[in-house]
C-alpha positions as CSV (number, residue, x, y, z in Angstrom):
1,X,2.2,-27.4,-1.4
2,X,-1.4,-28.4,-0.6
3,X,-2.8,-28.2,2.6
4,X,-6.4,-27.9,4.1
5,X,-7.4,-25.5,6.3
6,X,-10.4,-27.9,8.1
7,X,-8.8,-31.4,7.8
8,X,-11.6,-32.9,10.0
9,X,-14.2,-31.8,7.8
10,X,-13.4,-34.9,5.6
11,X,-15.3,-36.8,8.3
12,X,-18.6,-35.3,7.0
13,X,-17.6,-37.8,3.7
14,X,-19.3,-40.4,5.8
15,X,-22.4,-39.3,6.1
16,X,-24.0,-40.8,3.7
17,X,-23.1,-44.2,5.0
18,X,-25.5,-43.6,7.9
19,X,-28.5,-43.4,5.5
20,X,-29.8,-47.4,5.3
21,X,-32.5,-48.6,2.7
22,X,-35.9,-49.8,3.3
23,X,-37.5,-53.4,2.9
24,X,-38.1,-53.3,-0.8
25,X,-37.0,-50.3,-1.7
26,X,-33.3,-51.3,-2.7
27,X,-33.0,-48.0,-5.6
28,X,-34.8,-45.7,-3.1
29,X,-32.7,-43.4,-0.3
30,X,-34.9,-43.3,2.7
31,X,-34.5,-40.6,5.7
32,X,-31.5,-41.8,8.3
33,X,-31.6,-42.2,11.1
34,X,-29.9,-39.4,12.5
35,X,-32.4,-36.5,13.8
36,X,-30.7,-34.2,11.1
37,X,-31.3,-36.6,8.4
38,X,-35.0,-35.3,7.9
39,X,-33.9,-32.3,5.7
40,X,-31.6,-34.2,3.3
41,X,-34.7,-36.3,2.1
42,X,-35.8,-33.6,0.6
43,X,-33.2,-32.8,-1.4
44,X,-33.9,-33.7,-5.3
45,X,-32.7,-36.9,-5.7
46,X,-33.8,-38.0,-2.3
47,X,-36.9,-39.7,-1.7
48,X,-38.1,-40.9,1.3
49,X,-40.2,-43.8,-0.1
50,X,-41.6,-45.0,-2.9
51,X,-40.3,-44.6,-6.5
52,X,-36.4,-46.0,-7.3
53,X,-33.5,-43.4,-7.7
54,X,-31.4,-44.2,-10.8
55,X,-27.7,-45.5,-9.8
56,X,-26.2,-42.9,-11.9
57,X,-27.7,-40.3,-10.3
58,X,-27.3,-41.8,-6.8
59,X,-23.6,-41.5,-8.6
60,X,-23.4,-37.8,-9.0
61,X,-25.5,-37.0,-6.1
62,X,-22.2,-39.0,-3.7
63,X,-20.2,-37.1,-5.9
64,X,-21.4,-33.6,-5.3
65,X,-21.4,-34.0,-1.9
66,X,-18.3,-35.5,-1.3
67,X,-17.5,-32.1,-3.9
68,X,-18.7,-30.0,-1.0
69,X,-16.9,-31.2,1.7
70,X,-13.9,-30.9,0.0
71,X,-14.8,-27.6,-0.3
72,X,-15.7,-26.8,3.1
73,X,-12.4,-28.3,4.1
74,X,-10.9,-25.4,2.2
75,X,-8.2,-26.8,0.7
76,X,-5.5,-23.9,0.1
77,X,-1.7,-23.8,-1.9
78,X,0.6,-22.8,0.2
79,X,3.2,-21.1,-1.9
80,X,7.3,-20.6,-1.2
81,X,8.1,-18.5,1.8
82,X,8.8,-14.6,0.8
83,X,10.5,-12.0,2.8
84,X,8.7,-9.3,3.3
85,X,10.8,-6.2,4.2
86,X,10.3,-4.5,7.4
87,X,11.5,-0.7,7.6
88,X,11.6,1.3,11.0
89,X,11.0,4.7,9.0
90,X,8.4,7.2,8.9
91,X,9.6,10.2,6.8
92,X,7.7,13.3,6.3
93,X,9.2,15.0,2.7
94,X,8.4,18.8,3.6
95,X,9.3,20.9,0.7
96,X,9.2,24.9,0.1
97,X,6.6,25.5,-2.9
98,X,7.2,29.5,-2.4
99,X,7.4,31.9,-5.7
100,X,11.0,31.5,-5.3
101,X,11.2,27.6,-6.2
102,X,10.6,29.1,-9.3
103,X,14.0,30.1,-10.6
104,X,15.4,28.6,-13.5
105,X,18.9,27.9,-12.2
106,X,18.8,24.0,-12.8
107,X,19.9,22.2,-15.5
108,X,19.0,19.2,-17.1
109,X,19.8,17.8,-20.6
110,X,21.2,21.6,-21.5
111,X,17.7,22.9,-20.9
112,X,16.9,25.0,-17.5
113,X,14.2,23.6,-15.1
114,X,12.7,25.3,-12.2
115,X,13.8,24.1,-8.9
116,X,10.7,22.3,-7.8
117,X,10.7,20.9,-10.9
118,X,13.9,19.3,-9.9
119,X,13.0,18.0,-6.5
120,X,9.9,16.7,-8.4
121,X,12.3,14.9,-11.2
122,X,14.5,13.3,-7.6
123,X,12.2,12.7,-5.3
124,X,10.3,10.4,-7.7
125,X,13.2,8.3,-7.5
126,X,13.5,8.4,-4.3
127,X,10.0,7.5,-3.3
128,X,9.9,4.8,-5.9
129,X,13.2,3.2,-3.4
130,X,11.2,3.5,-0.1
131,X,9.5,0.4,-0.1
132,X,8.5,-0.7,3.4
133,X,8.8,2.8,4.5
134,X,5.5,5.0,5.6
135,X,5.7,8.7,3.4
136,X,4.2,11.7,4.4
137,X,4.2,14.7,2.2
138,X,3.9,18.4,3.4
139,X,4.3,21.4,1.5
140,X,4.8,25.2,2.5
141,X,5.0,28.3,1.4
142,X,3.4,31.6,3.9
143,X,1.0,28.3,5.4
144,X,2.0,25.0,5.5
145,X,-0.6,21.7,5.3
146,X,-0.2,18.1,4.9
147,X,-0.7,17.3,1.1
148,X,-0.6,13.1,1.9
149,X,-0.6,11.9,5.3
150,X,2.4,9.2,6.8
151,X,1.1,6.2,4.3
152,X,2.7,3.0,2.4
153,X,1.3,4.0,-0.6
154,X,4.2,5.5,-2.6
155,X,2.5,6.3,-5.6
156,X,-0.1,8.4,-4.1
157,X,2.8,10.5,-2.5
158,X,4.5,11.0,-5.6
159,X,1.4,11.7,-7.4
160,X,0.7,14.3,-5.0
161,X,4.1,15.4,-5.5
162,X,4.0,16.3,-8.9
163,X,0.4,17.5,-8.6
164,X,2.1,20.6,-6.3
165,X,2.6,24.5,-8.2
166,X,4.3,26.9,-7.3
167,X,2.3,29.2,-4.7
168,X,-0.2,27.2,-4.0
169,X,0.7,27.9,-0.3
170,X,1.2,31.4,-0.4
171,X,4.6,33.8,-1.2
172,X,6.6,34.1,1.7
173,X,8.4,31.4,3.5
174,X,7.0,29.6,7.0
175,X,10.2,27.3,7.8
176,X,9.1,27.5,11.3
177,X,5.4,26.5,11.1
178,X,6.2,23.9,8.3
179,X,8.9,22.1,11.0
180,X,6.4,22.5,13.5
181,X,3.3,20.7,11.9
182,X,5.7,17.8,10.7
183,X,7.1,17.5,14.1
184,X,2.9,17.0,15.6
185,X,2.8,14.8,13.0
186,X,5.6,12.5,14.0
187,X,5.0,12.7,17.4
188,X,3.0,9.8,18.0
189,X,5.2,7.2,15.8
190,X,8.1,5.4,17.6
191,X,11.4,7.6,18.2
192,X,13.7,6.0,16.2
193,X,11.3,5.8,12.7
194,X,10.9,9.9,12.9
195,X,12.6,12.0,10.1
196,X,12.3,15.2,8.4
197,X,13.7,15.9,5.1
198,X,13.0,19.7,4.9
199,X,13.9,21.2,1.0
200,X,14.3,25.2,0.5
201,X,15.8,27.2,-1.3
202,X,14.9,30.7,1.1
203,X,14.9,31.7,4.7
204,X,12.3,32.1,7.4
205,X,10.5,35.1,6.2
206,X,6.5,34.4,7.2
207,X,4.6,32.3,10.4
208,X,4.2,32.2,14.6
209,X,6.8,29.8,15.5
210,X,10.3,30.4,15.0
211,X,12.5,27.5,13.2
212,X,14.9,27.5,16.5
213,X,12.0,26.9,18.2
214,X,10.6,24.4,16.0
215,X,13.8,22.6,16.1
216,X,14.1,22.4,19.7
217,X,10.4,20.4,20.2
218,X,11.8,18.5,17.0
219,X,15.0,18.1,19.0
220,X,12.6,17.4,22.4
221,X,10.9,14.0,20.4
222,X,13.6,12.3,18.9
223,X,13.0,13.4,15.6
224,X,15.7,13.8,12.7
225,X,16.1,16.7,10.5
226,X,17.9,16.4,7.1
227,X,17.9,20.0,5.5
228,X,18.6,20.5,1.9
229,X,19.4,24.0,0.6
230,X,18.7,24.4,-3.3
231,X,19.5,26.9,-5.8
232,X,22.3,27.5,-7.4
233,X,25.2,30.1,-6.2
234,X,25.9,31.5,-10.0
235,X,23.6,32.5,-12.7
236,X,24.0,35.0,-15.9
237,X,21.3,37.5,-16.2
238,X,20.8,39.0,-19.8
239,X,19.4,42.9,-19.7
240,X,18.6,45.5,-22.0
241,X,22.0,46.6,-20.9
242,X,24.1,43.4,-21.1
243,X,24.5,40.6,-19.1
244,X,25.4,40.2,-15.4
245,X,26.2,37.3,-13.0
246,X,24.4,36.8,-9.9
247,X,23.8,34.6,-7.2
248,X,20.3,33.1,-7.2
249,X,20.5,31.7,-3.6
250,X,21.5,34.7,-1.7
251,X,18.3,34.4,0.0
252,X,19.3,31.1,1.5
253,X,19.8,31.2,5.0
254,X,22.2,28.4,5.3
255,X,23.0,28.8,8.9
256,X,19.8,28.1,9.8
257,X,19.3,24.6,7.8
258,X,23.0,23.8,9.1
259,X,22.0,24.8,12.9
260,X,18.5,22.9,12.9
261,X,20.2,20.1,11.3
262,X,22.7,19.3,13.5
263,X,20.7,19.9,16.5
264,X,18.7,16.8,15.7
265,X,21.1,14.6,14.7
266,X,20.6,15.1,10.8
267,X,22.2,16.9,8.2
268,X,22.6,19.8,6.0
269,X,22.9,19.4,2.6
270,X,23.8,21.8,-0.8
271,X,22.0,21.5,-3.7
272,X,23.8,24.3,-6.6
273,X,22.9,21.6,-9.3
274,X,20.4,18.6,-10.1
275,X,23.5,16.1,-9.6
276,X,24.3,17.4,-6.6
277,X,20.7,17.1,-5.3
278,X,19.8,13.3,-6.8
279,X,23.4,12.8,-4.6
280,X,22.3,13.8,-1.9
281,X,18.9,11.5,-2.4
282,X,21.6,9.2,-2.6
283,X,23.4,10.0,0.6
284,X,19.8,10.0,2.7
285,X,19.0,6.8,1.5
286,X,22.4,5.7,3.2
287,X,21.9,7.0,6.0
288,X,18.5,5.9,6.6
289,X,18.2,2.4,5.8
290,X,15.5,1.3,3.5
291,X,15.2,-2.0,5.0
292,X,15.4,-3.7,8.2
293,X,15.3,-7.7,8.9
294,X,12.2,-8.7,7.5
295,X,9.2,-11.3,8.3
296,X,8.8,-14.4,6.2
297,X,5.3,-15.3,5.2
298,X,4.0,-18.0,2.5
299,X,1.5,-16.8,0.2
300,X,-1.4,-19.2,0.6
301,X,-4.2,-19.2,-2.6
302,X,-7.4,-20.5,-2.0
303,X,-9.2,-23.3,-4.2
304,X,-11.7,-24.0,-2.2
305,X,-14.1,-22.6,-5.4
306,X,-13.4,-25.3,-7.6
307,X,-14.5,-27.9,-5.9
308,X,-17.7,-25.7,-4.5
309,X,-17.9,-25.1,-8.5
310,X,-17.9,-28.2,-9.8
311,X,-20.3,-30.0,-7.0
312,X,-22.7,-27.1,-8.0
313,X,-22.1,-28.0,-11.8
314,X,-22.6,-31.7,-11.2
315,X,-26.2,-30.7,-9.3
316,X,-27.4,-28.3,-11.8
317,X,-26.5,-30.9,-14.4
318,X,-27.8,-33.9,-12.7
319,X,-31.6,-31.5,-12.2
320,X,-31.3,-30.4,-15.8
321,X,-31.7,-34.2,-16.8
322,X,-34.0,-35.3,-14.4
323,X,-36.6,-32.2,-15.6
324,X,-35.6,-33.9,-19.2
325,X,-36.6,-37.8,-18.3
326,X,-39.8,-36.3,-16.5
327,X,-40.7,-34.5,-19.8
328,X,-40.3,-37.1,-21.8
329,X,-42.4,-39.3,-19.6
330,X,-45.1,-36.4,-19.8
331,X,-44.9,-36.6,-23.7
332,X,-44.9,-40.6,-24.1
């Protein structure tokens, strides 16, 4: 639909009847009478006495301005209405990039992957399904730090994401300090839009606040932790005498991510297997709708440029010939 923005602009397409012609000088524009007419006659095309002005150009010179009013009046296309989705979530990802997130006990297409490569390999779907949601990513190891900040730009989160290596924050394990830096983050944001996802696949070996007490301020603001523990709970080991099975996640202190879960409202999750961990993606997602009711908006395009274009096409055009008539008059 078209619409202008400055309707009563259009009166300014009247102007030009205020301008009158002198005695004699039926082909020639003279000043109006209007205070603010003295500046027009000095316009090309405009005289104030004297030598006739061609009707054709008296033409294009009405045509350009009417042009410019038009464009001044901004005339705009007012699109069909959209829905733009509104979601009441700010999550903070917070994932474990220890030494340990480097054991081989996931599985994908028959070949094994670390484990961070298979929260990298979920949690780019996931991210990609958060529209209208504000990401933040942290990542921890001994330290923790904020590797993208609570944002609506999804791709720089992810991109982050799979820029991350393995000990790039150290060797041990800060649980604690990693809850308690998402938790400052989150604190400022509305109650019911804060939640944690925290990934591991260790326990608490490394930092100054304890994840009992980080779970408690975490508790304290409203915020909702969902723990994952990853790693899976049976591997074979191959030796220079034979092979062995172990458990790969006997580090994982499950009582922990269960106890901090559920004293927030959230939820503990099991990861032994990259299924079971793009289900649990899954299950989050549920839980935490990605969308609320949303606002309706209609896209509006501006086109006030073509007009503005064309009256400046029409002037340039109309100068071009009168430098050529003036020439030839020079030459004959």
């Amino acid at each position: 639909m078209l619409s202008l923005a400055y309707p009563w602009i259009l009166l300014l397409a009247v102007l030009p009847l205020l301008f009158r012609q002198g005695k004699g000088q039926s082909a020639a524009v003279e000043a109006p009478v209007l205070p603010m007419g003295h500046w027009l006659t000095g316009l090309p095309g405009v005289s104030r006495s004297g030598s006739a002005t061609p009707r054709w150009q008296k033409v294009m010179l009405l045509l350009c301005w009417l042009l410019m009013v038009v464009a001044l009046a901004r005339p705009q296309h007012a699109g069909e209405t959209v829905q733009v989705p509104v979601s009441g979530r700010d999550m903070l990802l917070v994932v474990d990039i220890s030494p340990s997130m480097d054991e081989r006990d996931m599985i994908l297409q028959g070949h094994s992957i670390n484990r961070l490569q298979a929260v990298k390999r979920v949690l780019d779907d996931f991210i990609s399904r958060r529209k209208g949601d504000r990401l933040g990513l942290l990542l921890f190891g001994t330290e923790p730090y904020i590797q993208a900040p609570l944002t609506f730009d999804l791709e720089t989160v992810r991109t982050l994401l799979f820029e991350a290596g393995i000990g790039m924050a150290g060797r041990a394990t800060a649980i604690g300090d990693a809850l308690g830096l998402a938790v400052k983050r989150l604190r400022d944001r509305p109650q019911e839009q804060r939640v944690i996802i925290l990934l591991t696949d260790g326990a608490n070996t490394a930092g100054q606040l304890t994840p009992d007490k980080a779970t408690e301020i975490a508790s304290a603001i409203g915020a909702r932790i969902y723990a994952i523990g990853i790693g899976a709970e049976s591997k074979i080991e191959r030796g220079w005498l034979g092979s062995r099975r172990v458990n790969p996640s006997r580090d994982l202190d499950e009582a922990l991510l269960t106890r901090m879960a559920e004293s927030t409202g959230g939820r503990y999750f099991r990861a032994r297997s990259l299924p079971e961990l793009e289900m649990i993606y899954e299950s989050i997602n549920q839980l935490e709708p990605i969308e609320q009711d949303g606002r309706f908006y209609r896209p509006v395009t501006e086109l006030f440029y073509w007009p503005a274009g064309l009256a400046l096409l029409l002037w340039a055009t109309l100068q071009m010939l009168r430098l050529a008539g003036r020439r030839e008059l020079a030459d004959g």
